[in-house]
VMD Tcl script that draws the C-alpha trace (Angstrom):
set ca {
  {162.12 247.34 29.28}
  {163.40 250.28 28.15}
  {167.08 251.95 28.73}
  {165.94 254.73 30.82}
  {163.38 252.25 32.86}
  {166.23 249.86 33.30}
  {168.61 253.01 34.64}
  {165.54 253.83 37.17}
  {165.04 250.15 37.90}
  {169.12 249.59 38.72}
  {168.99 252.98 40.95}
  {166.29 251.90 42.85}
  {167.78 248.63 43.56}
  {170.89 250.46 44.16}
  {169.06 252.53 47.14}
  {167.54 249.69 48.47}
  {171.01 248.07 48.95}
  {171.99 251.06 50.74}
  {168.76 250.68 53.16}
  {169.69 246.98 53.76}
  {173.36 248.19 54.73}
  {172.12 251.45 56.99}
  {169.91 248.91 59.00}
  {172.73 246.20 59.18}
  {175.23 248.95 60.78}
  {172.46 250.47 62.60}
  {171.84 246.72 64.42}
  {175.96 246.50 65.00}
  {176.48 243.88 62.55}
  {177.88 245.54 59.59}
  {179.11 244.07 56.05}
  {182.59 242.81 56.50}
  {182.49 240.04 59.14}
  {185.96 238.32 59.00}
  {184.34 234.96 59.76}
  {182.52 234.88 56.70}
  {181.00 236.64 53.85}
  {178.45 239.73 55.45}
  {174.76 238.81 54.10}
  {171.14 239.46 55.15}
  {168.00 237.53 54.36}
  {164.70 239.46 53.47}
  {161.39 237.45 54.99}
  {159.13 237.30 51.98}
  {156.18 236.80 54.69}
  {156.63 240.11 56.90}
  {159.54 241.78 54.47}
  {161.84 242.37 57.62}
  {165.66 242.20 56.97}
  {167.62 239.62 59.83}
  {171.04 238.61 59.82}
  {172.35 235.39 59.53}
  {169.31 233.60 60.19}
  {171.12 229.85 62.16}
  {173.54 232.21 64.11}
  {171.01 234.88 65.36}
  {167.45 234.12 65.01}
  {166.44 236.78 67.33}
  {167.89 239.50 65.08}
  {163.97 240.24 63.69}
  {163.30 242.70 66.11}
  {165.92 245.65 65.22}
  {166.16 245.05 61.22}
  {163.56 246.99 59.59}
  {161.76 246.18 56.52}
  {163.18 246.39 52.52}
  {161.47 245.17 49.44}
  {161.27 241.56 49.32}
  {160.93 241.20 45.52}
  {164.94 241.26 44.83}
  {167.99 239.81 46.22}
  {170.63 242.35 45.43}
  {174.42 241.22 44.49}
  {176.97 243.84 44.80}
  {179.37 242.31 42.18}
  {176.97 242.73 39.06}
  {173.00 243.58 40.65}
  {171.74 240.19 40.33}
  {168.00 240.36 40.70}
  {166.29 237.04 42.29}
  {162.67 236.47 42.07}
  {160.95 236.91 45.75}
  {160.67 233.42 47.42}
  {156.95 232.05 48.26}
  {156.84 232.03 51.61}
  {160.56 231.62 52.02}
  {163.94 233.23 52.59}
  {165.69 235.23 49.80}
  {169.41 236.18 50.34}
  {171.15 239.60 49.80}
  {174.37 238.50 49.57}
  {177.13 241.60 49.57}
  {180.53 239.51 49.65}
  {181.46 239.18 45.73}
  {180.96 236.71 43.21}
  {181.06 233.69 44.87}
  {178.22 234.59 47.27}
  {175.31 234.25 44.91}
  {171.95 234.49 45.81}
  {170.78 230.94 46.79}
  {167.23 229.86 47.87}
  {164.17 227.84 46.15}
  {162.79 230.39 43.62}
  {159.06 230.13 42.67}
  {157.28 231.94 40.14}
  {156.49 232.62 36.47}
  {159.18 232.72 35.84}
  {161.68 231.01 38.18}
  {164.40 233.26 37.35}
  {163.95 236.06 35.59}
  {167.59 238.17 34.63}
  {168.75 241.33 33.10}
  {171.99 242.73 32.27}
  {172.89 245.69 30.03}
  {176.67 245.01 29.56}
  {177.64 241.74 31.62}
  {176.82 238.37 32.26}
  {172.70 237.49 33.01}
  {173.07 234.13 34.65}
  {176.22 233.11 35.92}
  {176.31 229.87 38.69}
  {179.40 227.61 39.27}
  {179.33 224.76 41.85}
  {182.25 222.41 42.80}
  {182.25 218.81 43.10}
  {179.69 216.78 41.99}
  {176.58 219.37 42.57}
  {174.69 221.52 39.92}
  {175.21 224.96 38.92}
  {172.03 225.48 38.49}
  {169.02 223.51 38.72}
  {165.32 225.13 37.55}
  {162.33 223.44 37.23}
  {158.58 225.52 36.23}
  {155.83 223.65 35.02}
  {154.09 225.29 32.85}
  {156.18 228.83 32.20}
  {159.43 229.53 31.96}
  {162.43 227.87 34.39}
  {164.94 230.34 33.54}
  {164.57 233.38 31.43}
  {168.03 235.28 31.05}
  {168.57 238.46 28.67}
  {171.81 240.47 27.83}
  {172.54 243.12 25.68}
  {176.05 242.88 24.56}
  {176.76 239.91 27.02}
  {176.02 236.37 27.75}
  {172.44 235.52 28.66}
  {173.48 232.38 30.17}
  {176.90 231.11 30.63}
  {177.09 227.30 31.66}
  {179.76 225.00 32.06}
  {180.27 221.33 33.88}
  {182.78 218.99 33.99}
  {180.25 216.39 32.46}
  {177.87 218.25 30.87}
  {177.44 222.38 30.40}
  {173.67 222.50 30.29}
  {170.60 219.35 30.02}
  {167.23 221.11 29.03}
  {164.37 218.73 28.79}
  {160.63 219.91 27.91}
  {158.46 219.66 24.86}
  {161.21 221.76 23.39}
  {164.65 221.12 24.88}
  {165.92 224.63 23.34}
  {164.62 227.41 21.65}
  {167.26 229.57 20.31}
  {166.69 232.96 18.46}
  {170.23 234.42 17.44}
  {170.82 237.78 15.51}
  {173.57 236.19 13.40}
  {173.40 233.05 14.17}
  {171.36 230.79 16.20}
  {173.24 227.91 17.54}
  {176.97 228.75 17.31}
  {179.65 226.12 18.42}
  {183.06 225.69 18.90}
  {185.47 223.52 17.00}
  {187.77 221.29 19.06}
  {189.37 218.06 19.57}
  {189.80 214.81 17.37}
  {186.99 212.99 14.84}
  {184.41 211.64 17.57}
  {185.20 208.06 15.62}
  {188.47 208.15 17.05}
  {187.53 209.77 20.69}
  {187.77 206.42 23.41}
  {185.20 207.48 25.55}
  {180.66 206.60 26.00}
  {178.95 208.71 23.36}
  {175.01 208.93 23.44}
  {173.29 208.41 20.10}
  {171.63 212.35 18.72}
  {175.01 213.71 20.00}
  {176.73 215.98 17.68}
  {180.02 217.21 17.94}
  {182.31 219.69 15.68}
  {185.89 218.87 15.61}
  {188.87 220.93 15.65}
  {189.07 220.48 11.31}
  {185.24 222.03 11.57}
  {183.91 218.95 10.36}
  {180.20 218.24 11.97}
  {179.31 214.76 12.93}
  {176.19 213.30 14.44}
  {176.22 209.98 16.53}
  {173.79 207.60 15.24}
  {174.29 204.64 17.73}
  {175.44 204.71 21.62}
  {178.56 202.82 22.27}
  {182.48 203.80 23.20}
  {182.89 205.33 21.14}
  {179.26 205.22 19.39}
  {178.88 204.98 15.54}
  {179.13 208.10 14.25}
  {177.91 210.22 10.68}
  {179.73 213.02 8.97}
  {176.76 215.53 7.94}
  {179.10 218.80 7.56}
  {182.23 219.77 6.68}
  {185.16 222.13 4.81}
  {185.50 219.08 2.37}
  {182.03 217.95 1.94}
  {179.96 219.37 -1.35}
  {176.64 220.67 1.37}
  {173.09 219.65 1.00}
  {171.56 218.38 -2.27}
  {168.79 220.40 -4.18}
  {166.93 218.83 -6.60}
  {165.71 221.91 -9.39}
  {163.27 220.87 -12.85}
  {165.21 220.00 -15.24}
  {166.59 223.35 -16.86}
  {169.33 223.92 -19.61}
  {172.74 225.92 -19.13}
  {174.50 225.69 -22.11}
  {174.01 224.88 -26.12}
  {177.36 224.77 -28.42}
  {175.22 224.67 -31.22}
  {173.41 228.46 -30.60}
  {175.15 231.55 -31.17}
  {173.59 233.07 -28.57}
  {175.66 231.96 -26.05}
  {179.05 234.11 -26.38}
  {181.19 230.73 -26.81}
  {179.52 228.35 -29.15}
  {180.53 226.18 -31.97}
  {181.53 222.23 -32.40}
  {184.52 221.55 -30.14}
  {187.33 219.82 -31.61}
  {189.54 218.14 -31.11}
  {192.26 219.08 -28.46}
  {190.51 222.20 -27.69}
  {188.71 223.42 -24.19}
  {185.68 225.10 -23.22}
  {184.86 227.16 -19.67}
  {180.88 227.57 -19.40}
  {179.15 229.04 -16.99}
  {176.41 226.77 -15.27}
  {174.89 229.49 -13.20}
  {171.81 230.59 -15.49}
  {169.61 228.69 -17.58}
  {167.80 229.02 -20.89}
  {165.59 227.89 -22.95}
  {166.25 225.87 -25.86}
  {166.07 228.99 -27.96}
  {168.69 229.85 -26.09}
  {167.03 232.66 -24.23}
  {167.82 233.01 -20.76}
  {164.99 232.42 -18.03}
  {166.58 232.58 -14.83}
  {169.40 234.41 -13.60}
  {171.45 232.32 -10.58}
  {169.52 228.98 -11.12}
  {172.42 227.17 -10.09}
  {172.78 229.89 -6.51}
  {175.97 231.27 -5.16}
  {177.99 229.44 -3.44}
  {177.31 225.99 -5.05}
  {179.78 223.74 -5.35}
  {178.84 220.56 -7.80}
  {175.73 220.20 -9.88}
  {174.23 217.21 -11.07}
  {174.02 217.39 -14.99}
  {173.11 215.51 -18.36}
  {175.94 216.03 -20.54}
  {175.37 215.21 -24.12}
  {177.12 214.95 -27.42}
  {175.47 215.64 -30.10}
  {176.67 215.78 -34.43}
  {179.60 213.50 -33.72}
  {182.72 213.12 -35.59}
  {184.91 210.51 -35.79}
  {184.95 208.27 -32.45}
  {185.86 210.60 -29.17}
  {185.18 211.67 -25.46}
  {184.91 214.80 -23.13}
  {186.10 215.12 -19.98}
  {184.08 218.13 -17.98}
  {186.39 219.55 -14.76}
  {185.99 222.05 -12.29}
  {186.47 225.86 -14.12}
  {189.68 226.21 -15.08}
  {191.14 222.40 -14.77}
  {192.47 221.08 -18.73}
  {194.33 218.12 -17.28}
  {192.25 214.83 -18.50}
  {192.29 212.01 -15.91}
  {188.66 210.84 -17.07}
  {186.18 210.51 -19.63}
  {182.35 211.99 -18.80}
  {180.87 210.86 -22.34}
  {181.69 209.24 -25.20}
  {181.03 208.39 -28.69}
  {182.22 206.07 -31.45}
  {181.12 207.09 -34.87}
  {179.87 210.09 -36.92}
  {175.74 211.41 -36.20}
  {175.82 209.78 -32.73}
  {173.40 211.19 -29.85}
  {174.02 210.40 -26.52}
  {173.81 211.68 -23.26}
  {174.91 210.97 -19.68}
  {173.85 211.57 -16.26}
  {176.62 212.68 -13.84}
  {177.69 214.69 -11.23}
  {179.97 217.38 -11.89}
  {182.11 219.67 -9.70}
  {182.13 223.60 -9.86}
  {185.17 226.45 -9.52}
  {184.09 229.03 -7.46}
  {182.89 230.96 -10.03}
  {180.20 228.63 -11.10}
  {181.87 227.43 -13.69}
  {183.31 223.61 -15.76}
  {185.51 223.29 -18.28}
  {185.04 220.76 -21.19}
  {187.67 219.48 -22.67}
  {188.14 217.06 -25.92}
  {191.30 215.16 -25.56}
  {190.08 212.78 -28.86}
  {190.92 213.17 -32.23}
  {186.65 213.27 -32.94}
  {184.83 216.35 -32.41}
  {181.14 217.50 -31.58}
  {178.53 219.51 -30.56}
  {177.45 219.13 -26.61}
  {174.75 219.90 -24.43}
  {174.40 221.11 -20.84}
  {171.37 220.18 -18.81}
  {171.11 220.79 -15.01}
  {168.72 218.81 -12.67}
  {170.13 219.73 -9.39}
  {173.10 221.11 -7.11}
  {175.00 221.29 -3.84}
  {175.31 223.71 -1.34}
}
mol new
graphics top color blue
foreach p $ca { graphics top sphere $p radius 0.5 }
foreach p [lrange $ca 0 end-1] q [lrange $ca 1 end] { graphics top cylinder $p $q radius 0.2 }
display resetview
């Protein structure tokens, strides 16, 4: 629908409000009963407007007739789907007087709001909200345009959507967005249903693999967790013995190194793709290998910018050695190790990438 279709569409709701007030004052019952919240209920069979319908079933006669396709909310214009071959409400005393019936159609409920709130329903005690069932189109179908389509909360549970799809969700940004709060599930003393998921206040995202108090639970997410594996073909990032690469040369002994792992060559030492290892990655799995050795030695390969050695990646024991190792190796924002010879050998190395995290 269209802005100015939804501006005639609100006005003519608007004047049909105004009807359903003229013919309540007109009948002597008016809209602001101190007994209880002023309503009137619209016969979807004949279309004639009544007052309450328990206290004064005889009110038929002097109502008049409105458009039975809406019930009309004062705080907000909520817009009901007619009822089939039942009672819709027009309810005129604020929020909490929502329009409340059995609503039957394609679909259920069907809401629009331009600035505001689509669907909002809030019951006490133990009841629901909101219950909708269609069988084969849709229960609820709620649209804002700067607001919230549907806004759901419950002590136990906000929302439970079953079908062949239990949500769709299509978001401009994003598509599911959720909150971070409380503790590590792990730690929470309470049932938890297995397929649960839950993001704590540390944004760490956990999935619950088996029911139980508290359940067993996974950690799939997190600020401190290296992200989602890709495995690449094999591709080479570095070559100390090719002067193309802007620093080459046998590293010696004491001496560092900071390479950049984010494109790879060929073993010309030509580059073939720009950002093989993408933005935003933040280890790579690599083959590191030494190659015209001197002496006996090790490297140690660190994030970018780390020279402190607390580990050995490779090493080698005598002169002419080749040997390589597979390992996984951690990256500095910028995409970037640093290899560092803390031996008294020195060699040639090798950088091979086979996959990365992000």
């Amino acid at each position: 629908m269209s802005d100015s279709d939804l501006a005639d569409e609100v006005r003519r709701l608007r004047a049909e409000l105004d009807e359903v007030k003229q013919l309540l004052r007109e009948s002597g019952r008016g809209l602001s009963r101190s007994a209880g919240p002023a309503f009137a209920a619209i016969d979807a069979d004949d279309g004639t407007v009544r007052s309450d319908p328990e206290s004064d079933p005889e009110s038929d006669s002097d109502a008049g007739s409105v458009s039975r396709r809406h019930a009309l909310h004062t705080a907000g214009v909520i817009v009901a789907g007619a009822l089939a071959g039942g009672i819709a409400t027009v309810a005129t005393a604020g929020p909490a007087a929502a329009a409340s019936g059995v609503f039957d159609g394609a679909p259920a409920v069907s809401a629009t709001s331009a600035s505001g709130t689509a669907v909002y329903a809030q019951a006490g005690g133990n009841g629901n909200a909101l219950t909708a069932r269609a069988p084969s189109s849709d229960a609820v179908n709620a649209n804002s345009t700067t607001g919230w389509g549907i806004y759901s909360f419950g002590g136990t549970a906000g929302g439970q959507f079953q079908g062949r799809y239990g949500v769709i969700v299509n978001g401009t940004d994003t598509d599911i967005g959720i909150n971070p709060s409380g503790n590590p599930p792990p730690s929470i003393n309470r049932r938890n249903e297995a397929g649960s998921i839950k993001l704590d206040s540390s944004c760490v995202l956990w999935l619950c693999v088996e029911t139980g108090t508290p359940g067993v639970w996974q950690q799939i997410g997190g600020l401190g967790v290296a992200g989602a594996y890709h495995a690449v073909t094999p591709s080479r990032v570095y070559d100390s013995r090719l002067s193309t690469y802007p620093l080459n040369g046998v590293l010696s002994s004491g001496q560092n190194r900071t390479i950049s792992v984010a494109n790879s060559y060929n073993t010309n030492g030509v580059l073939v793709t720009s950002n093989f290892v993408p933005a935003g990655a933040t280890a790579v799995f690599a083959n590191v290998t030494v190659v015209d050795t001197v002496g006996a030695g090790y490297l140690a390969v660190n994030p970018g910018g780390t020279t402190a050695v607390s580990a050995s990646t490779i090493n080698w024991s005598a002169n002419g050695q080749i040997l390589a190792n597979g390992i996984s190796l951690t990256l500095n924002s910028s995409r970037q190790i640093t290899v560092v010879n803390g031996s008294g050998g020195s060699t040639n190395f090798i950088i091979d990438i086979t996959g990365y995290w992000l």
